[in-house]
C-alpha positions as CSV (number, residue, x, y, z in Angstrom):
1,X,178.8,147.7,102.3
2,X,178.2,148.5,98.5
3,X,174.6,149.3,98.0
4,X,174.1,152.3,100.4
5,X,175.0,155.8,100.6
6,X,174.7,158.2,103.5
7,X,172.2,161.1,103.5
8,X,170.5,164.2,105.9
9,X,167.6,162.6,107.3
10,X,164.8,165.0,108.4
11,X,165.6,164.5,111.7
12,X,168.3,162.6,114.3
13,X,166.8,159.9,116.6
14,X,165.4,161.1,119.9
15,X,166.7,160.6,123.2
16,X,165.8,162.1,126.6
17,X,166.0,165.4,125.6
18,X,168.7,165.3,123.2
19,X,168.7,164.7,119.5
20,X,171.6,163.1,117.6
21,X,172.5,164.5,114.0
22,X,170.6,164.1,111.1
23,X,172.4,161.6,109.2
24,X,170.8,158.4,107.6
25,X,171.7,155.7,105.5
26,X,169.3,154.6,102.6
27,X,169.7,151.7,100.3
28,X,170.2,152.8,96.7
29,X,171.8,149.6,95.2
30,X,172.2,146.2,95.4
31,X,173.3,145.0,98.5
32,X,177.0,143.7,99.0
33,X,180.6,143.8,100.4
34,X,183.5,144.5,99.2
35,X,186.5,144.3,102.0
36,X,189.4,147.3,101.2
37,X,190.5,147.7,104.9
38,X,192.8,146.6,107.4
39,X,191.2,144.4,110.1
40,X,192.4,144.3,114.1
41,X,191.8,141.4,116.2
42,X,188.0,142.5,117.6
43,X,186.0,144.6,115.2
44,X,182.2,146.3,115.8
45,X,180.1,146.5,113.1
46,X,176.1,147.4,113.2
47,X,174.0,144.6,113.3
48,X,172.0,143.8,109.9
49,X,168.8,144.7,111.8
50,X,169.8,148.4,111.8
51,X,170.1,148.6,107.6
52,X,166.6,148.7,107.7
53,X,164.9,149.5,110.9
54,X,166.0,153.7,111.0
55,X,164.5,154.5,108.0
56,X,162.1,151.4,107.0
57,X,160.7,151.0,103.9
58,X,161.1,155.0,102.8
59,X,165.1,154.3,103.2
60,X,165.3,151.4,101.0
61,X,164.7,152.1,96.6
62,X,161.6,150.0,95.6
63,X,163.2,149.7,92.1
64,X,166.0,147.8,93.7
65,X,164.0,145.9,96.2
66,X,160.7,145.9,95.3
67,X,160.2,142.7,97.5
68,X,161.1,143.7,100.7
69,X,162.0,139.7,101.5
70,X,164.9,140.0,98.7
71,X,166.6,143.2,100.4
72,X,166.8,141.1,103.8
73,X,168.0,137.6,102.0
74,X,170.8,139.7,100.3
75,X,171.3,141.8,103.7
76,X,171.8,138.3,105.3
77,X,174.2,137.2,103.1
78,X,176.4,140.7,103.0
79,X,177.0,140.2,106.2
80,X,178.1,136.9,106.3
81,X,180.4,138.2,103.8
82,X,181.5,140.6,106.0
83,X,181.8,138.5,108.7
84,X,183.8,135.8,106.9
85,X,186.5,138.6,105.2
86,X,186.7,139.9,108.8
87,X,188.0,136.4,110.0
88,X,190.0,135.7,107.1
89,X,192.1,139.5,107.6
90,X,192.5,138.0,111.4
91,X,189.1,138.9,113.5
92,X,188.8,136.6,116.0
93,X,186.2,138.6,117.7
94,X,183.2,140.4,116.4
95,X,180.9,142.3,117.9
96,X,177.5,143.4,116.0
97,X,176.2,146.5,117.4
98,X,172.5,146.0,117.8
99,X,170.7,149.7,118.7
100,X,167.4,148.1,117.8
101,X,167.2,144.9,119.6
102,X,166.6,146.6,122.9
103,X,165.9,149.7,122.2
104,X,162.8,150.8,123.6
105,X,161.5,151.3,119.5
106,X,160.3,147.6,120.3
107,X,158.8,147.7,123.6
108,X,157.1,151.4,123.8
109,X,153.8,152.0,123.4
110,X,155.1,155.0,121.2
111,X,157.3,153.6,119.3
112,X,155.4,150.9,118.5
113,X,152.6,153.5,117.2
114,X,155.5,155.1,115.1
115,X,156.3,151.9,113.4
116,X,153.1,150.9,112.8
117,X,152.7,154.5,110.9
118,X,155.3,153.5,108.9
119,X,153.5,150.5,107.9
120,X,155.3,147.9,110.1
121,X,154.2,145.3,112.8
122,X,156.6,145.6,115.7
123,X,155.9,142.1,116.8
124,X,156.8,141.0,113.7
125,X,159.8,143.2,113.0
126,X,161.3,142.0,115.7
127,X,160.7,138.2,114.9
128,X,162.2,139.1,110.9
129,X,165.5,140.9,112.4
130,X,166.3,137.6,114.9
131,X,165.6,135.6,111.7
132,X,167.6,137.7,109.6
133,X,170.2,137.6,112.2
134,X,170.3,133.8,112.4
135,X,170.9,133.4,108.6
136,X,173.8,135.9,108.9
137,X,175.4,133.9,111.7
138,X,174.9,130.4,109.9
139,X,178.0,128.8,109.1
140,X,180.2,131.4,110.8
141,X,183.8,130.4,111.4
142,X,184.1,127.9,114.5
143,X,187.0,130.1,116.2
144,X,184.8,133.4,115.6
145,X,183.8,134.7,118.9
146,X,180.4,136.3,117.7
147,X,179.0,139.1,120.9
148,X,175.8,141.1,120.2
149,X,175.9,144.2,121.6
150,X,172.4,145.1,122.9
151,X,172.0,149.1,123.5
152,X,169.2,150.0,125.6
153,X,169.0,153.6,123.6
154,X,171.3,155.5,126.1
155,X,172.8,158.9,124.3
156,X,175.6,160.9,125.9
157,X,174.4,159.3,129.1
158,X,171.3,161.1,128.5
């Protein structure tokens, strides 16, 4: 995806009792794709949801995407970029890794206090990631298989 860059995060995310490493992924640029790799027959891939919901706004270069609505059109329409150079290299199976969906960030009392810190509404987050999700899977390939891969935030079996 052409637009972000990797970086050390202050911290990992928290699971029960262990932390993962502090890596991150920010957006620094316009959002897009640009497919340079060979594809097998079932890919993984994150699900668009997790671009933004790691970091949030702080993550994401208001110069770029002052409008947070724009970042999540263009996000949208990456990854039905992606999606459609995955089918045309051969995928016939996708599966978007969604680590938010579940995850307890949406349903705990604490981390719904954490992302209302942040300046988000969990309720609505999660209604903006299914729409954002829709879009992306609008006009996908008929012979796609499409899976979403709901974690429940399990680490190391921790």
């Amino acid at each position: 995806m052409e637009g972000v860059e990797l970086f050390e995060a202050d911290q990992g995310i928290q699971f029960n009792g262990v932390q993962t490493k502090a890596h991150g992924v920010r957006v620094v640029g316009q959002l897009g794709f640009h497919f340079q790799h060979y594809v097998a027959l079932k890919m993984t891939i994150p699900s668009p949801s997790v671009l933004h919901f790691r970091g949030g706004r702080k993550v994401i270069d208001e110069t770029v995407y002052p409008d947070l609505a724009d970042l999540l059109r263009d996000l949208a329409e990456t990854c039905k970029t992606a999606i459609k150079a995955f089918y045309d290299a051969g995928c016939c199976y996708l599966q978007l890794d969604d680590t938010v969906c579940a995850y307890p960030s949406l349903y705990s009392e604490d981390q719904k206090r954490q992302i209302r810190k942040r300046g988000d509404d969990p309720e609505q987050l999660a209604q903006t990631y299914a729409r954002v999700l829709n879009k992306t899977l609008e006009g996908k390939p008929a012979y796609l298989t499409v899976d979403l891969h709901v974690c429940r935030g399990n680490f190391r079996s921790t």
